[in-house]
C-alpha positions as CSV (number, residue, x, y, z in Angstrom):
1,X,10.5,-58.7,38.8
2,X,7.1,-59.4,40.8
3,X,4.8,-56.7,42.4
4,X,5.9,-57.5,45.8
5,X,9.7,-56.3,44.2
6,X,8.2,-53.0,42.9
7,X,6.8,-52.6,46.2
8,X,10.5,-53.0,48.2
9,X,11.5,-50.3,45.9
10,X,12.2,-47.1,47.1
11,X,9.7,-44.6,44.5
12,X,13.5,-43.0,43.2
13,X,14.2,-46.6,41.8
14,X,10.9,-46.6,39.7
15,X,11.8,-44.3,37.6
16,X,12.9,-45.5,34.4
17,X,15.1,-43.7,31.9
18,X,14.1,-42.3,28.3
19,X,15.3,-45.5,26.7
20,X,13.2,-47.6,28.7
21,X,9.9,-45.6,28.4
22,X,10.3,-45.6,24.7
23,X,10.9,-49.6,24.8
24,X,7.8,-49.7,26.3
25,X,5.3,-47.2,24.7
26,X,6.7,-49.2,21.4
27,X,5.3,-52.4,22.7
28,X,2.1,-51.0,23.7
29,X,1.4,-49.2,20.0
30,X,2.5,-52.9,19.0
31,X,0.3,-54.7,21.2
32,X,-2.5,-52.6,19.8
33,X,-2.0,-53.3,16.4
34,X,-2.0,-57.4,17.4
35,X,-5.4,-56.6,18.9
36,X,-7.2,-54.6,15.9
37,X,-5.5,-56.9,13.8
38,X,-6.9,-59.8,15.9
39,X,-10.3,-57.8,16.2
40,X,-10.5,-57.1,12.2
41,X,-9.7,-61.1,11.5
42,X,-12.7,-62.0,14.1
43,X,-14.4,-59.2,11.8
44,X,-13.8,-60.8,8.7
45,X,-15.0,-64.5,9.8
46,X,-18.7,-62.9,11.0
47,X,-18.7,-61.0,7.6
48,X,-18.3,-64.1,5.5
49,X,-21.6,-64.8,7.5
50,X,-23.7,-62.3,6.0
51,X,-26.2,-64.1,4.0
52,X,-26.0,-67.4,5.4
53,X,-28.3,-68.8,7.2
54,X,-26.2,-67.9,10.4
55,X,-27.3,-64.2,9.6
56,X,-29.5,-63.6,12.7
57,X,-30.3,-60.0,14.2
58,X,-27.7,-61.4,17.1
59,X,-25.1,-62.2,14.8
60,X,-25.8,-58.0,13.4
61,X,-25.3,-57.1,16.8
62,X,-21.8,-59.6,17.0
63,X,-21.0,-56.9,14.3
64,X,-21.9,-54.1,15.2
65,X,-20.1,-54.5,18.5
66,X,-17.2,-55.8,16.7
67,X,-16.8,-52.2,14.6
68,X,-17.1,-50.4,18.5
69,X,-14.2,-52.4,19.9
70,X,-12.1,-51.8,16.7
71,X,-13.0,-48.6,16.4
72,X,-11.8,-48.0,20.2
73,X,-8.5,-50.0,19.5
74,X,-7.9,-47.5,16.6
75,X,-8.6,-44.8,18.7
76,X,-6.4,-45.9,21.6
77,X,-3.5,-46.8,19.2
78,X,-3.7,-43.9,17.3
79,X,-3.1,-41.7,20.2
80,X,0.0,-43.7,21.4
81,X,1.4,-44.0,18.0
82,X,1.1,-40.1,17.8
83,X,2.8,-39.7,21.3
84,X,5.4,-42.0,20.1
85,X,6.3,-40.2,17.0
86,X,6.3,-36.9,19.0
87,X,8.6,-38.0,21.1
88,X,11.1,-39.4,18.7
89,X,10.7,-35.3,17.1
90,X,11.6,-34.0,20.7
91,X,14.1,-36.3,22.0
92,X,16.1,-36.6,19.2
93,X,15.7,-39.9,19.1
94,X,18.4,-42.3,17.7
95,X,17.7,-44.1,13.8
96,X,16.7,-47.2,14.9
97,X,13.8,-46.1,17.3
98,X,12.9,-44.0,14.3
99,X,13.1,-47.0,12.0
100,X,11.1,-49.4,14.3
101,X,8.5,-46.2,14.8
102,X,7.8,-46.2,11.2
103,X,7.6,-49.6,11.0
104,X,4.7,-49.5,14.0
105,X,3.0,-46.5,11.3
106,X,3.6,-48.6,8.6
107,X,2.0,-52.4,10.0
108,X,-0.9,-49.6,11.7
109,X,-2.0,-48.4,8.1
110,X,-1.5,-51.6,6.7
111,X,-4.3,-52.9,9.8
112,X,-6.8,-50.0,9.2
113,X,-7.0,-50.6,5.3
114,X,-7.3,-54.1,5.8
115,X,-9.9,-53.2,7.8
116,X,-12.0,-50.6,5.5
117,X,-11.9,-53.0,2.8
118,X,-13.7,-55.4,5.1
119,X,-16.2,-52.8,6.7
120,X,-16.9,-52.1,2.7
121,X,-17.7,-55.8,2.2
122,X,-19.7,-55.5,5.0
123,X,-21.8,-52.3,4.1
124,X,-22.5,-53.8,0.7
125,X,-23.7,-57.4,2.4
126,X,-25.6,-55.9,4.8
127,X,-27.6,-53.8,2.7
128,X,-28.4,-57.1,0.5
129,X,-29.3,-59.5,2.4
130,X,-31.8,-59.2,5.5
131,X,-30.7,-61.0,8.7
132,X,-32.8,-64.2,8.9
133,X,-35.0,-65.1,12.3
134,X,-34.4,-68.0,14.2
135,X,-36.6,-70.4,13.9
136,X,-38.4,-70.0,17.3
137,X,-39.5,-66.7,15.4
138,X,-41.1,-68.3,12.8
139,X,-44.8,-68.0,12.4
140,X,-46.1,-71.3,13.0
141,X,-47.5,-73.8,10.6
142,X,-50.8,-72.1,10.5
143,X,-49.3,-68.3,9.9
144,X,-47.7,-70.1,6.8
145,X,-51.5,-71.3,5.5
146,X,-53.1,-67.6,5.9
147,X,-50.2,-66.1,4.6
148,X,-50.4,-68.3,1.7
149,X,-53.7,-67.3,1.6
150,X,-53.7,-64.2,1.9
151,X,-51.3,-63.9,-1.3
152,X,-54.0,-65.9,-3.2
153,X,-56.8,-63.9,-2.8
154,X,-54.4,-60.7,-3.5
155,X,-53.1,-62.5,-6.8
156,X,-56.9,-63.4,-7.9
157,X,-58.1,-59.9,-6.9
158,X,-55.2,-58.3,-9.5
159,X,-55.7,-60.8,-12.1
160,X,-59.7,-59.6,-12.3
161,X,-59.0,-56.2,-11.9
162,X,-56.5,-56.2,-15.0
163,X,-59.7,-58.3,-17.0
164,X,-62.5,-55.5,-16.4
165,X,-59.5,-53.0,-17.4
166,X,-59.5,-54.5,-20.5
């Protein structure tokens, strides 16, 4: 059926009955749980990046945006996995809606601790390791030699204060 069909049809003839409704809230709660599933697997891959020299403040960012579109994809399946249980409670729905309904809770639990083990991962990388600059960044050549420098003179200045300790 195209749009141009839908738009033929008298608005009585839209309608769709119980049955069909509930087909199709079941595929979008399943669609949802593809895409945080999808999301937490693209999650995983810039995780196992932490620490690498790929670990640049944009690649933080890649993450941090990553946890806002999961977290909205949780959000948003959350509510239409909720409406869809509801409505199996009201409309006395039959056993195998039920059945395929706790399926959808089950593979959505299964998703979001998939997911907190990697946002734990996560949490414990990113507090080790500091994102690395790119290498337009970098101080050039020179910065190295007074920084070098620097430390020197700092190292001398300790080692001669710890002698007239003494």
């Amino acid at each position: 059926m195209s749009f141009e069909d839908l738009e033929r049809e008298p608005q009585s003839g839209r309608r769709r009955n119980a049955g069909e409704a509930s087909q199709s809230a079941s595929q979008g709660v399943a669609a949802g749980i593809f895409q945080i599933n999808t999301a937490v697997s693209s999650f995983k891959h810039l995780v196992d990046a932490i620490g690498t020299s790929r670990d640049t403040p944009d690649h933080r960012q890649k993450l941090h945006n990553t946890r806002q579109r999961i977290g909205q994809l949780v959000k948003d399946t959350s509510a239409k996995l909720k409406a869809l249980t509801e409505d199996d409670h009201r409309l006395d729905a039959s056993a195998s809606k039920k059945i395929e309904h706790a399926k959808l809770a089950r593979d959505f639990q299964t998703v979001l601790k998939d997911y907190q083990k990697i946002q734990q991962l996560s949490a414990e990388r990113e507090t080790a390791y500091k994102p690395s600059l790119p290498p337009s960044a970098l101080p050039s050549s020179s910065g190295f030699d007074e920084l070098s420098t620097t430390s020197l003179d700092l190292t001398a200045e300790k080692q001669l204060w710890r002698e007239q300790k003494r």
